[in-house]
N, CA, C and O atoms as a Tinker XYZ file with bonds, in Angstrom:
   356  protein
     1  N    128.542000  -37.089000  -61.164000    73     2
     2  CA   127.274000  -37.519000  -60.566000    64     1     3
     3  C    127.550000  -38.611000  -59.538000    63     2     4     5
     4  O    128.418000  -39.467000  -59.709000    81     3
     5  N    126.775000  -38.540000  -58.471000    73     3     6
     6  CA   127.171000  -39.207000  -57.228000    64     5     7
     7  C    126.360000  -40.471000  -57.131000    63     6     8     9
     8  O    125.152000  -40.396000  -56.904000    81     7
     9  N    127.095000  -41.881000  -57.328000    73     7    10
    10  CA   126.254000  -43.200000  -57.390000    64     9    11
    11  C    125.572000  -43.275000  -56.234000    63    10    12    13
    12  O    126.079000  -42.897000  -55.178000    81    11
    13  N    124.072000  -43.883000  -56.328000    73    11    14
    14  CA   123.165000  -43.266000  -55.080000    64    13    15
    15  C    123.018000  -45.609000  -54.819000    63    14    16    17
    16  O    123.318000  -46.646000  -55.411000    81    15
    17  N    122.527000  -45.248000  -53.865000    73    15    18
    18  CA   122.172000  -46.582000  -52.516000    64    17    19
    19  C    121.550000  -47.416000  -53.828000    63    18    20    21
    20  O    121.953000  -48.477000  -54.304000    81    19
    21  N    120.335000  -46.500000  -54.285000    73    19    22
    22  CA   119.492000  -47.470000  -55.136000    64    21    23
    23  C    120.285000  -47.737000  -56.227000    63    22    24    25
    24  O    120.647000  -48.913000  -56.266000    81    23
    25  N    120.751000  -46.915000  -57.294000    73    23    26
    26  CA   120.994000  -47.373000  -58.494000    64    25    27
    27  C    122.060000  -48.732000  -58.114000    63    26    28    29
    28  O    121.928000  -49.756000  -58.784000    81    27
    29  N    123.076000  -48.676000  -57.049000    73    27    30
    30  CA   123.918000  -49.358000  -57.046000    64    29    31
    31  C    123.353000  -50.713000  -57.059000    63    30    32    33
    32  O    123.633000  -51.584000  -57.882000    81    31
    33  N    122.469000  -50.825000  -55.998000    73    31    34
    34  CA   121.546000  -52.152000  -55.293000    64    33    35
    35  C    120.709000  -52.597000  -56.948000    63    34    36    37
    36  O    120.925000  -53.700000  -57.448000    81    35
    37  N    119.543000  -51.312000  -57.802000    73    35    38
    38  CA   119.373000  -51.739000  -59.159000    64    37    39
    39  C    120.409000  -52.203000  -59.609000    63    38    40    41
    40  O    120.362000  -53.425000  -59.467000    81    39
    41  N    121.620000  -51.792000  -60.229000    73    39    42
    42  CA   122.507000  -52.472000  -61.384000    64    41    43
    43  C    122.746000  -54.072000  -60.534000    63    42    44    45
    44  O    122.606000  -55.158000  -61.097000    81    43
    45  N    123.057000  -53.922000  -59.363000    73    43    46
    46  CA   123.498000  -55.233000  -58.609000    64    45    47
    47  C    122.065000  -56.281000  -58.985000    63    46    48    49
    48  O    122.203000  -57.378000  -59.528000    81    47
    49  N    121.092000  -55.868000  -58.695000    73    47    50
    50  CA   119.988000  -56.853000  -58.821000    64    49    51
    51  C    119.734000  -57.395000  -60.304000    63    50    52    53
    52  O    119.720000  -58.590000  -60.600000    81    51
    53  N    119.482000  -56.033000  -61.439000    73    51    54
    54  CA   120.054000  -56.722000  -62.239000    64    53    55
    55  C    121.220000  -57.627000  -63.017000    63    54    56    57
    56  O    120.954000  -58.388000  -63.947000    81    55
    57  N    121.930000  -57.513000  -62.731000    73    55    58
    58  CA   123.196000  -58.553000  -63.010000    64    57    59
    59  C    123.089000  -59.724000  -62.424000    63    58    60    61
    60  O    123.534000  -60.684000  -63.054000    81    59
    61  N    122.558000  -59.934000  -61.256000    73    59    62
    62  CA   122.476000  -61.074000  -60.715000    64    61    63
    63  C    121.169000  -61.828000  -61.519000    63    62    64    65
    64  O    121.139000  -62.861000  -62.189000    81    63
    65  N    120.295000  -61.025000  -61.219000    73    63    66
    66  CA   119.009000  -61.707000  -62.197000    64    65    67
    67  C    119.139000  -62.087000  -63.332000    63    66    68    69
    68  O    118.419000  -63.029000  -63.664000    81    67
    69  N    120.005000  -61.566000  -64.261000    73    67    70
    70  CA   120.420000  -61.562000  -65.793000    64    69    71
    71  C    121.276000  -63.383000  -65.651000    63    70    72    73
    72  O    121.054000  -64.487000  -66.147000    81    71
    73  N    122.063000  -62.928000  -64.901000    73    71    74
    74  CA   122.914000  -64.091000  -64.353000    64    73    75
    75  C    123.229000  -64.296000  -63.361000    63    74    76    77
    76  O    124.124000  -63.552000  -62.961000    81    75
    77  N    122.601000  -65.646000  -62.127000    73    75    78
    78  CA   123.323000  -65.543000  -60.666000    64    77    79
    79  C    124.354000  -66.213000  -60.732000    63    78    80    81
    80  O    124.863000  -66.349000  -59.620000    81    79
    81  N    124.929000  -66.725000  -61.586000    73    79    82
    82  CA   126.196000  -67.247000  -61.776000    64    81    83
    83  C    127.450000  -66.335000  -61.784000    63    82    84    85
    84  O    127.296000  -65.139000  -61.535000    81    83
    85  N    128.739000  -66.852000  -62.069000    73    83    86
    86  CA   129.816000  -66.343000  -62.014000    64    85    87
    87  C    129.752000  -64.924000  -62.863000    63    86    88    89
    88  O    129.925000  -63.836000  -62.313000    81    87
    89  N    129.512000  -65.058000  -64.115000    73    87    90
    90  CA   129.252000  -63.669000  -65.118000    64    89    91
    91  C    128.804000  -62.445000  -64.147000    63    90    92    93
    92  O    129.496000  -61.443000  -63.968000    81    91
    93  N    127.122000  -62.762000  -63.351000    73    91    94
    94  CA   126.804000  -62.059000  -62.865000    64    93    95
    95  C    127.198000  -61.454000  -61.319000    63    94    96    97
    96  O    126.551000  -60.572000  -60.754000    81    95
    97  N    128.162000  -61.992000  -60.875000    73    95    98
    98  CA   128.774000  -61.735000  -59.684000    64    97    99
    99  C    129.599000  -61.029000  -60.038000    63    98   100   101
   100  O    129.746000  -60.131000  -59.208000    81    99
   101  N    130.401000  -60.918000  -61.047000    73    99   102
   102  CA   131.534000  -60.398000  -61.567000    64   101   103
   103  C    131.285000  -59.141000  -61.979000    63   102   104   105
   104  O    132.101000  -58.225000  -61.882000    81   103
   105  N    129.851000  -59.014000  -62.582000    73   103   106
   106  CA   129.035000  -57.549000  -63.180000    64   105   107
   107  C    128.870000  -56.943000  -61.013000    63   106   108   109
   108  O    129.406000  -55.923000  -60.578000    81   107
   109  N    128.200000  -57.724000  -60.327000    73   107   110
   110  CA   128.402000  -56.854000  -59.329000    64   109   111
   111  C    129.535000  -56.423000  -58.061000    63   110   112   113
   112  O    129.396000  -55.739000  -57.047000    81   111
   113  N    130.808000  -57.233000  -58.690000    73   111   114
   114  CA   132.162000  -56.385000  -58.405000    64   113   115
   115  C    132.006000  -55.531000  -58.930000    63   114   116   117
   116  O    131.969000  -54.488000  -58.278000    81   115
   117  N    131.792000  -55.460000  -60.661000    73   115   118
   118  CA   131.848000  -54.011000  -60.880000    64   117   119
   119  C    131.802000  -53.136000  -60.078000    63   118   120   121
   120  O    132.612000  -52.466000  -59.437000    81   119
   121  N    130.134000  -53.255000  -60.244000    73   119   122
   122  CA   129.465000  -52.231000  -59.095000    64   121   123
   123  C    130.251000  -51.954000  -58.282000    63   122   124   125
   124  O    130.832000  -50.888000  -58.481000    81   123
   125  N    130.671000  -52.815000  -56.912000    73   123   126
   126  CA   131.281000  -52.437000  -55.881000    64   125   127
   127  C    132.288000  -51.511000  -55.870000    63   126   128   129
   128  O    132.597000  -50.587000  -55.118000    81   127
   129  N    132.970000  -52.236000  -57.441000    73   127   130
   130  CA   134.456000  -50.957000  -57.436000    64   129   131
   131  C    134.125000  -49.874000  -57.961000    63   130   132   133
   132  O    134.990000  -49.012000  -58.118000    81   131
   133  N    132.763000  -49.641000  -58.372000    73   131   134
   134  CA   132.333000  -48.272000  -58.900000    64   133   135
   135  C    131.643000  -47.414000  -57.397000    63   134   136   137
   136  O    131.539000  -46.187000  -57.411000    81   135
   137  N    131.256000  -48.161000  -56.285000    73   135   138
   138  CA   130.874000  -47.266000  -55.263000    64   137   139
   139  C    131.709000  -47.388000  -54.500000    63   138   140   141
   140  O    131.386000  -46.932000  -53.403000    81   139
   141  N    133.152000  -48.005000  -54.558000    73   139   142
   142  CA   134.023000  -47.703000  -53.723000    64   141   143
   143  C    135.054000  -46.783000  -53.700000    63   142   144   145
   144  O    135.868000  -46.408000  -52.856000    81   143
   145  N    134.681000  -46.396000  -55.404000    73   143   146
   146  CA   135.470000  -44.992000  -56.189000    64   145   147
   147  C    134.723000  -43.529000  -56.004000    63   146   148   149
   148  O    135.169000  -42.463000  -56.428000    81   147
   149  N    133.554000  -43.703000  -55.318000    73   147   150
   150  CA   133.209000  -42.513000  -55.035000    64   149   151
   151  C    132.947000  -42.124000  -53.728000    63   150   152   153
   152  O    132.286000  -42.679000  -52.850000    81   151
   153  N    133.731000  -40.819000  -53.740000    73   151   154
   154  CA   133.286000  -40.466000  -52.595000    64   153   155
   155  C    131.926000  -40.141000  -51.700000    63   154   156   157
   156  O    131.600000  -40.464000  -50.558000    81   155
   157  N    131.365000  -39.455000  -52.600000    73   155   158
   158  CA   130.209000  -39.199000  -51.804000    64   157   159
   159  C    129.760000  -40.620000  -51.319000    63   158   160   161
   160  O    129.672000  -40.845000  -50.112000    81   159
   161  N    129.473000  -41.592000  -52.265000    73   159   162
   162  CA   128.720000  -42.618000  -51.785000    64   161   163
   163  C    129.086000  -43.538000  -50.425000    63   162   164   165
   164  O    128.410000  -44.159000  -49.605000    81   163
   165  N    130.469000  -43.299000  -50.623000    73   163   166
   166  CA   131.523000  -43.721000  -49.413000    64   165   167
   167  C    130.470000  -43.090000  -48.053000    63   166   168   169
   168  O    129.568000  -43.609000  -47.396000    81   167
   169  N    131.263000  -41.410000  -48.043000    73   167   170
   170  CA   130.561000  -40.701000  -47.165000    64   169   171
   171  C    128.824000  -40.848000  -46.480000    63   170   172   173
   172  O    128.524000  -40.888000  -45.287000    81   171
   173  N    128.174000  -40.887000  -47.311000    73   171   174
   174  CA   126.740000  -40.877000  -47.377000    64   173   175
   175  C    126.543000  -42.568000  -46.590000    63   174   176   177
   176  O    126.036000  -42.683000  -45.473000    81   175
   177  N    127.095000  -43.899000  -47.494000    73   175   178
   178  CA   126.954000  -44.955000  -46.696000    64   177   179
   179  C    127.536000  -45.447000  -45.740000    63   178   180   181
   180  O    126.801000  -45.994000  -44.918000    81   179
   181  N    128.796000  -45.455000  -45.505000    73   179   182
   182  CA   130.224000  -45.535000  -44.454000    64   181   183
   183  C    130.356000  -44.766000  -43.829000    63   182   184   185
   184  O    131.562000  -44.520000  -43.793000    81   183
   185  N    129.527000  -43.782000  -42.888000    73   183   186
   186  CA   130.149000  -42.778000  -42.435000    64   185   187
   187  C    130.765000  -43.355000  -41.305000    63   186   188   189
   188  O    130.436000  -44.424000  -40.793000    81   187
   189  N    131.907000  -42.412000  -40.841000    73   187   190
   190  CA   133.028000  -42.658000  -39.588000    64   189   191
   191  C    131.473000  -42.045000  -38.494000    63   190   192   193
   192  O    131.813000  -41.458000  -37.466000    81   191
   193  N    130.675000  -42.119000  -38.613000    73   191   194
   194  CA   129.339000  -41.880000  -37.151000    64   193   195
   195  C    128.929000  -42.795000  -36.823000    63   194   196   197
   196  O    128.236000  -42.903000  -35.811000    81   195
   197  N    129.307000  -43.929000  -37.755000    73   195   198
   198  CA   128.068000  -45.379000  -37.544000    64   197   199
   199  C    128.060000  -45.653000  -36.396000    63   198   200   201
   200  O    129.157000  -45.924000  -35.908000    81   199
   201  N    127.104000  -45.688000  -35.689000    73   199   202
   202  CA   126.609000  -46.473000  -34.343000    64   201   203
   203  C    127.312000  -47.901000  -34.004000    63   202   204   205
   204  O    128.137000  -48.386000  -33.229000    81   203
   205  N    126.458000  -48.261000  -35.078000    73   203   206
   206  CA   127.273000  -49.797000  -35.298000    64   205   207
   207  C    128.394000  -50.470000  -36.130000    63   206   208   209
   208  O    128.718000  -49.820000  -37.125000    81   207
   209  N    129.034000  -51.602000  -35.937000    73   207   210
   210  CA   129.753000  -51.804000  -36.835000    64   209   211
   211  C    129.261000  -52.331000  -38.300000    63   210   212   213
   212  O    129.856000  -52.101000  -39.353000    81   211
   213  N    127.977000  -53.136000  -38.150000    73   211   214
   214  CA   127.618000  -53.374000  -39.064000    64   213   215
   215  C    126.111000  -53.248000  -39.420000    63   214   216   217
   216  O    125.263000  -53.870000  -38.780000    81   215
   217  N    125.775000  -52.370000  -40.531000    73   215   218
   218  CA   124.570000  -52.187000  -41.106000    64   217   219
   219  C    124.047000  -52.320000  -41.766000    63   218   220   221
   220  O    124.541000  -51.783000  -42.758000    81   219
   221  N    122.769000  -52.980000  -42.075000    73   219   222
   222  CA   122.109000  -53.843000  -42.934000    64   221   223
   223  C    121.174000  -51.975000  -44.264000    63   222   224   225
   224  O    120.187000  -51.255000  -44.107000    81   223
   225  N    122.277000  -52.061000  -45.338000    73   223   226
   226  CA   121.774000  -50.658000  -45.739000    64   225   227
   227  C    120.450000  -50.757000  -47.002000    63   226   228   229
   228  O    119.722000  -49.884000  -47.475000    81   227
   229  N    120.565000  -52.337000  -47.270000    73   227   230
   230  CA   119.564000  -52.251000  -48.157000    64   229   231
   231  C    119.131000  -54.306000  -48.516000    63   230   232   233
   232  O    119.767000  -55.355000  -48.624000    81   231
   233  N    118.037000  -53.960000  -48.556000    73   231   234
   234  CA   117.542000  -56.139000  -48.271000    64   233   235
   235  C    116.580000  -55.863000  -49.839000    63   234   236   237
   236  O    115.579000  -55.166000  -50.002000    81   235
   237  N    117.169000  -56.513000  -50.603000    73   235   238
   238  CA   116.312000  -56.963000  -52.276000    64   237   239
   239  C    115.669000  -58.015000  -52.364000    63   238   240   241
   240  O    116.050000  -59.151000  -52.649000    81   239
   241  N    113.829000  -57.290000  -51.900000    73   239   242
   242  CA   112.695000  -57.917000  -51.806000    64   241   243
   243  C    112.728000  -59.312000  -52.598000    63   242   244   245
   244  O    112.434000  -60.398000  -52.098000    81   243
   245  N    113.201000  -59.059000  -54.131000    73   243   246
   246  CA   113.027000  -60.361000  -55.095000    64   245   247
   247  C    114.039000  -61.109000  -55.396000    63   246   248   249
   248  O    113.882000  -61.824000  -56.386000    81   247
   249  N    115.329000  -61.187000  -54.686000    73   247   250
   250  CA   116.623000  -61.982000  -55.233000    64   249   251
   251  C    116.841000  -62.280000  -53.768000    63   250   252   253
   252  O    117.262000  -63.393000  -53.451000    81   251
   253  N    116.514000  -61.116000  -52.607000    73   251   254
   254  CA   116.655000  -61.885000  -51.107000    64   253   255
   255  C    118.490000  -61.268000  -51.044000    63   254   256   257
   256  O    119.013000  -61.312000  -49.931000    81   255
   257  N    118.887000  -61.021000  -51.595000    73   255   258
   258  CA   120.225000  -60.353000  -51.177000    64   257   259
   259  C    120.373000  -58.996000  -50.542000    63   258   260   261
   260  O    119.656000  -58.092000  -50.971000    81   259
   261  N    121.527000  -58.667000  -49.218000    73   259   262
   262  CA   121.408000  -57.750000  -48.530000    64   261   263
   263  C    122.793000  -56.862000  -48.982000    63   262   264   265
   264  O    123.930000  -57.318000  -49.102000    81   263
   265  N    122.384000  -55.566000  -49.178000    73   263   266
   266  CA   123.751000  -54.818000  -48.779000    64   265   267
   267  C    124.001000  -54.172000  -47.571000    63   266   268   269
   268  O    123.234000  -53.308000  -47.146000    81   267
   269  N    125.498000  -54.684000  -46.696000    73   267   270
   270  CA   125.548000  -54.116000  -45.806000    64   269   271
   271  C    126.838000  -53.518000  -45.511000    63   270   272   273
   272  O    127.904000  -53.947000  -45.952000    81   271
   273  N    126.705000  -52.519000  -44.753000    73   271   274
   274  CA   127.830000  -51.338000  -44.729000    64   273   275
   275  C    129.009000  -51.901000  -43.046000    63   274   276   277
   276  O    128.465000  -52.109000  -41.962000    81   275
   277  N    130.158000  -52.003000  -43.190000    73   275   278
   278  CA   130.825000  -52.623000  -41.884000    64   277   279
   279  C    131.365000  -51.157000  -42.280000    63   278   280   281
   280  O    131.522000  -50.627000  -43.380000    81   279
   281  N    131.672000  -50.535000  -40.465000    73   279   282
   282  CA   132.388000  -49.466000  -40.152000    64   281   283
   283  C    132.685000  -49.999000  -38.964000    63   282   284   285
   284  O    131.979000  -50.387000  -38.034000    81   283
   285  N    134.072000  -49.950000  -39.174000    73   283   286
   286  CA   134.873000  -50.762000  -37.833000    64   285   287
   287  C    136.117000  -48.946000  -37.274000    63   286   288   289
   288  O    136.906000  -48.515000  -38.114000    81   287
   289  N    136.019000  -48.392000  -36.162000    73   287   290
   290  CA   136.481000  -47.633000  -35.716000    64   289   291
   291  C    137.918000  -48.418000  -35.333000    63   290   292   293
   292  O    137.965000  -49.442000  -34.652000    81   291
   293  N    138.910000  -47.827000  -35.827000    73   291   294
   294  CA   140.347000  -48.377000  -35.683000    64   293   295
   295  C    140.874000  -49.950000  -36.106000    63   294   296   297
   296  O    140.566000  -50.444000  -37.190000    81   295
   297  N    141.531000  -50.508000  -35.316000    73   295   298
   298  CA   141.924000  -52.116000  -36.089000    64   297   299
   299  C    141.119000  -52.472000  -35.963000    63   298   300   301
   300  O    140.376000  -52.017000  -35.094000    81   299
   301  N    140.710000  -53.648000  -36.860000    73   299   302
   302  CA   140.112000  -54.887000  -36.314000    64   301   303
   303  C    140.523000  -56.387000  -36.843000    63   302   304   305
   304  O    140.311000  -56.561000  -38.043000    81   303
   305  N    141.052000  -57.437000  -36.156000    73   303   306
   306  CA   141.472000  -58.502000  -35.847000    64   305   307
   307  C    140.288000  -59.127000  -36.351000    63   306   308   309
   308  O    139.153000  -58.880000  -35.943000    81   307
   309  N    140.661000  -60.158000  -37.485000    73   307   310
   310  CA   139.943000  -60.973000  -37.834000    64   309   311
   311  C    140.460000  -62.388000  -38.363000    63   310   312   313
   312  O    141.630000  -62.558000  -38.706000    81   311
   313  N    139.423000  -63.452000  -38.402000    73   311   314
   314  CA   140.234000  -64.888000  -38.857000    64   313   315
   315  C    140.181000  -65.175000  -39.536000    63   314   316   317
   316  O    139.350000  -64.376000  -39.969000    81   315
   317  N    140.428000  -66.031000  -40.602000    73   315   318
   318  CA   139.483000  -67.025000  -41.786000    64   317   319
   319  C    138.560000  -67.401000  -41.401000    63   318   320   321
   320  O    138.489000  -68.072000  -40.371000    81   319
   321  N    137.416000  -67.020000  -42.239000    73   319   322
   322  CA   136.544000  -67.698000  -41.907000    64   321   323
   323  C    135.256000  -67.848000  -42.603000    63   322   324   325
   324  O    134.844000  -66.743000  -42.955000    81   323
   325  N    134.200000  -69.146000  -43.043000    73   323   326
   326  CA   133.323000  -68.977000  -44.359000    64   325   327
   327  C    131.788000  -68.414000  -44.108000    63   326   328   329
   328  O    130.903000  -68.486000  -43.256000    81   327
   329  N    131.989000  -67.931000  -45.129000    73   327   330
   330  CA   130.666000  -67.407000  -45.547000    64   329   331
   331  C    129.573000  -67.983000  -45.930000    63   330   332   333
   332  O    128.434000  -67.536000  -45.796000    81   331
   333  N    129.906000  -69.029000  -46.436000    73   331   334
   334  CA   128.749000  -70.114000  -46.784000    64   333   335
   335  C    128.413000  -69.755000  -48.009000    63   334   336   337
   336  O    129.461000  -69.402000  -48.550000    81   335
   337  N    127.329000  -69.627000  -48.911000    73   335   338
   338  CA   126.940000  -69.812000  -49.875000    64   337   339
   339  C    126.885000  -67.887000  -50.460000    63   338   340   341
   340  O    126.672000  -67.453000  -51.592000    81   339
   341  N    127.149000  -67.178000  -49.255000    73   339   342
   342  CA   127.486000  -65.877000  -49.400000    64   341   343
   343  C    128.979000  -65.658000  -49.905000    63   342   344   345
   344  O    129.786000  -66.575000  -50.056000    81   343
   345  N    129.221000  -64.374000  -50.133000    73   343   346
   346  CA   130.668000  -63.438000  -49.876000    64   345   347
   347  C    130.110000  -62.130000  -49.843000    63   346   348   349
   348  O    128.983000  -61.688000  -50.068000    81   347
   349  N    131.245000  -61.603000  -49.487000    73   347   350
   350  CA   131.372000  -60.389000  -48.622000    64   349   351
   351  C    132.976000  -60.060000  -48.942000    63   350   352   353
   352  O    133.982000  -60.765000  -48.869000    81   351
   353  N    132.721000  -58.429000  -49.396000    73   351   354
   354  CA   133.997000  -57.291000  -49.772000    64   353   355
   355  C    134.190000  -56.607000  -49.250000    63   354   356
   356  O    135.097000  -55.833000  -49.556000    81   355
């Protein structure tokens, strides 16, 4: 069964809500490494068509957190650099 946009963004919202602390960040690595293990979801959100490099694929009305999809066509050169009170995988 193919992890879909929502359930991922649900389990993520819950975990964070349950806990926005460390516990619950850690429940939404999970997640991440569970939609980064599937293909379809890969395909369906990442596609190699993206217009842009970066796309805002889903904004959670009640916690205010965004998921967004980077599709970078070939290298890309990047620095250190912070996120602020965010991260990003």
């Amino acid at each position: 069964m193919t992890y879909t946009l929502n359930k991922f963004a649900e389990e993520c919202h819950d975990a964070l809500k349950a806990d926005p602390g460390p516990a619950g960040r850690e429940k939404v690595l999970d997640c991440v490494r569970k939609a980064l293990k599937d293909e379809a979801f890969i395909k369906a959100y990442l596609p190699d068509t993206a217009e842009k490099e970066r796309n805002i694929i889903f904004e959670d009305p009640d916690l205010g957190f965004c998921i967004c999809a980077h599709v970078y066509k070939g290298a890309k050169k990047g620095f250190p650099h912070d996120h602020g009170s965010t991260w990003a995988i």
